[in-house]
C-alpha positions as CSV (number, residue, x, y, z in Angstrom):
1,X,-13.4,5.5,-12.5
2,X,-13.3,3.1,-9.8
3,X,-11.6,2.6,-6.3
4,X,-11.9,-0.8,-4.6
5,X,-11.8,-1.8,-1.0
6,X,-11.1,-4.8,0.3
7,X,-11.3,-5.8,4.0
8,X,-11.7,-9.3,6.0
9,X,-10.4,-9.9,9.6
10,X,-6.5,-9.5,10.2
11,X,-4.2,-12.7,8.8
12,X,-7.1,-13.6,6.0
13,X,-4.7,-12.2,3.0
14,X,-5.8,-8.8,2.6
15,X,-1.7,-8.0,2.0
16,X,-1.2,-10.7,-0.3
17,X,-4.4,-10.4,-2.1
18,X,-3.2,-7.0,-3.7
19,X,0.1,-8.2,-4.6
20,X,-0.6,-10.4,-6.3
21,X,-3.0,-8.1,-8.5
22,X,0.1,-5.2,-8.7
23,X,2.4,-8.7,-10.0
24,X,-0.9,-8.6,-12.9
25,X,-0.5,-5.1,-13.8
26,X,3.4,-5.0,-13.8
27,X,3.4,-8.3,-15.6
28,X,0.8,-6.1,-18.5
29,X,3.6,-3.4,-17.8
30,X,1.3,-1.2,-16.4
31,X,2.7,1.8,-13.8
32,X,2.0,1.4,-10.6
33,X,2.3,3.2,-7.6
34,X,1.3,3.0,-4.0
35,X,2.9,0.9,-1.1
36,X,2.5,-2.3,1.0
37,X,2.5,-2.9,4.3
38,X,4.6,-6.1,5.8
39,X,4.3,-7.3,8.6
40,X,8.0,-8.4,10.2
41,X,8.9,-11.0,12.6
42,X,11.5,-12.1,14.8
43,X,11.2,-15.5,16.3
44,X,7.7,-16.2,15.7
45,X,6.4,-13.1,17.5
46,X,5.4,-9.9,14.8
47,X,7.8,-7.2,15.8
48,X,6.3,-4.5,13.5
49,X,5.6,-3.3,10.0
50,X,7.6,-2.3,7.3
51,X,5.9,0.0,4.6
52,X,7.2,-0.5,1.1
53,X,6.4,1.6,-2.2
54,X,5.6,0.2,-5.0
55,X,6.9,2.2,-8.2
56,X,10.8,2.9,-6.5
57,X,11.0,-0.1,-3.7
58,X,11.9,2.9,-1.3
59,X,11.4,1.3,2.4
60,X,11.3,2.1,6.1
61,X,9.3,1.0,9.6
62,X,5.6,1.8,9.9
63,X,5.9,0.7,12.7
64,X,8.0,-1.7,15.8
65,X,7.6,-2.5,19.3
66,X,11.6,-1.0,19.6
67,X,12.4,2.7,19.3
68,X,10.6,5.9,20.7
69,X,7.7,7.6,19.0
70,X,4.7,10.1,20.3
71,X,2.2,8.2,18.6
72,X,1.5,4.5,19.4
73,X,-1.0,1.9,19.0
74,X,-0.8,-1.0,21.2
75,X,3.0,-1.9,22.2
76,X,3.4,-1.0,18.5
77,X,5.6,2.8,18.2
78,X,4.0,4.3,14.4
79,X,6.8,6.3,13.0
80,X,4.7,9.2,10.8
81,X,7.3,10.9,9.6
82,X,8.5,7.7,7.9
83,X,4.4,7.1,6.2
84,X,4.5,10.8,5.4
85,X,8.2,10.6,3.8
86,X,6.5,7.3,1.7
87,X,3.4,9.7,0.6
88,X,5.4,12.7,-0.2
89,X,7.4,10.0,-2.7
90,X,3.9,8.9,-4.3
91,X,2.4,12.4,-4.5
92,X,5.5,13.4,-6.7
93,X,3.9,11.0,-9.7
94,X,0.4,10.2,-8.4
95,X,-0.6,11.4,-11.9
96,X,1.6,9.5,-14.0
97,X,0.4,6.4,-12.8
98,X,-2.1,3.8,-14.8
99,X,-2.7,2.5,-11.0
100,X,-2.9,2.9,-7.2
101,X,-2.8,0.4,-4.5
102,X,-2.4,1.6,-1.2
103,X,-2.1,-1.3,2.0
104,X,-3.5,-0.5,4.1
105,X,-5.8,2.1,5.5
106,X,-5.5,1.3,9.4
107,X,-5.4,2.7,12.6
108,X,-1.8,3.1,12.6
109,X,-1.9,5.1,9.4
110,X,-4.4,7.5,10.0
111,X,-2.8,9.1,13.0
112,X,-0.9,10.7,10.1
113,X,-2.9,14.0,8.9
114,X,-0.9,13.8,5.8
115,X,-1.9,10.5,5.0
116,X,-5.8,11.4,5.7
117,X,-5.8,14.2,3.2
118,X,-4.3,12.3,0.6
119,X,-6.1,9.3,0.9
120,X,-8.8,11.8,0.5
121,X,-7.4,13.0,-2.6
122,X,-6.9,10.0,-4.2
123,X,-10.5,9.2,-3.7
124,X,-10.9,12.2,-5.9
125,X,-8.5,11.4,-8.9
126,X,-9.1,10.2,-12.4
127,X,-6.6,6.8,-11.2
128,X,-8.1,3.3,-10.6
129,X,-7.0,2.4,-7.1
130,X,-7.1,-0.5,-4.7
131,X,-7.7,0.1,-0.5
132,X,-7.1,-2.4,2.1
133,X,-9.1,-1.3,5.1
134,X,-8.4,-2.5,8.3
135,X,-11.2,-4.6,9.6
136,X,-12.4,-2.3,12.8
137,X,-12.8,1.2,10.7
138,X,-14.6,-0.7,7.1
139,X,-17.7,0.7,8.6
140,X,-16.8,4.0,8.9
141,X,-15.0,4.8,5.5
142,X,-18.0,6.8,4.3
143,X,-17.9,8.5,7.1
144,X,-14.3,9.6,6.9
145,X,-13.8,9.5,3.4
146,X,-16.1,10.5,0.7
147,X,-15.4,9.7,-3.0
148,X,-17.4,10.8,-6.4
149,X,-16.2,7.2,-8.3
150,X,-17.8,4.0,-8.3
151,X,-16.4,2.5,-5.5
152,X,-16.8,-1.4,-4.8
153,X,-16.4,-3.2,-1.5
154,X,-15.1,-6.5,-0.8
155,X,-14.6,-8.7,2.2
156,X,-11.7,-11.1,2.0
157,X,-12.8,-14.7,3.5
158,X,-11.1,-18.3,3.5
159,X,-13.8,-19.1,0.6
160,X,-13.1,-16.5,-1.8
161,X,-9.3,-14.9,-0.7
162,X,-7.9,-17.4,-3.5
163,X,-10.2,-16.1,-6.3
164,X,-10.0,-12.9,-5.7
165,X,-7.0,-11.1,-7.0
166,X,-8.4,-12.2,-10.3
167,X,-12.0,-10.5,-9.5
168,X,-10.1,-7.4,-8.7
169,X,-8.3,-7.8,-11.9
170,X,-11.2,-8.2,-13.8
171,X,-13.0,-5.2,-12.2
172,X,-9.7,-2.7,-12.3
173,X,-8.8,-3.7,-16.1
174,X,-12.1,-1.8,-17.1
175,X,-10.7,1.2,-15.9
176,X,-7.3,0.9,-16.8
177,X,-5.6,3.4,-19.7
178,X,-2.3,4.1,-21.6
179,X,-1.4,6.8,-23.1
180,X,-0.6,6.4,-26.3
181,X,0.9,9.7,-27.6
């Protein structure tokens, strides 16, 4: 089994690098689950995040610079029990999915003790799955996380951003399954 990471400073594609490899495996009709994280602005300026999953399209803030929340990072308010209404949505099918890509594993995201242990779990399932790591904690993944796959590190750049949802492709399809019962 394998679970890839992908990291590279903020704004070099990390987002739309693993769409566009979870458009490859719906286009193969391959089931995928997980969620994204947008980014949403207003006027030029970035106003917040929006956190999107992948298998139902259910969607709510991450994040905003409006509202009221306990936690915050920045002028940004993280609204956990929104991420942790998200995971409890994935957990429900984790299993029945061919795939996993989760957007990103950040700051904001692991103020959420729910979303910690089951990152941690789906380190530890038989599911190829895709990471985006924010930049500033890459380093300490093994630290935080352990996992007993194969796992594979890359780091997006302007030279290679283009090229590589198809090297992610390439590695996850070796891993990828249907069950054909």
């Amino acid at each position: 089994m394998i679970k890839i990471f992908v990291t590279g400073p903020p704004g070099i594609g990390k987002t739309t690098c693993v769409y566009k490899v979870f458009e490859m495996l719906r286009l193969y009709e391959y089931r995928v689950g997980g969620f994204i994280t947008r980014e949403v602005r207003e006027g030029g300026k970035r106003i917040g995040f929006r956190i999107i999953e992948l298998d139902e399209g259910l969607e709510d803030w991450l994040a905003n610079i409006h509202g009221t929340s306990r936690y915050r990072i920045g002028k940004y308010y993280v609204f956990i029990d929104k991420l942790d209404s998200i995971i409890n949505s994935i957990e429900k099918r984790i299993m029945s999915y061919d795939a996993l890509i989760f957007d990103e594993i950040g700051p904001m995201e692991l103020l959420s003790s729910k979303f910690n242990t089951f990152i941690q779990r789906t380190l530890n399932i038989r599911v190829p799955t895709v990471y985006t790591v924010h930049h500033k904690i890459s380093n300490e993944l093994n630290k935080r996380f352990n996992t007993r796959y194969e796992n594979v590190l890359y780091i997006l750049t302007t030279d290679n951003r283009e090229g590589m949802p198809l090297i992610i492709w390439r590695a996850l399809s070796k891993y990828l399954t249907r069950d054909t019962t």
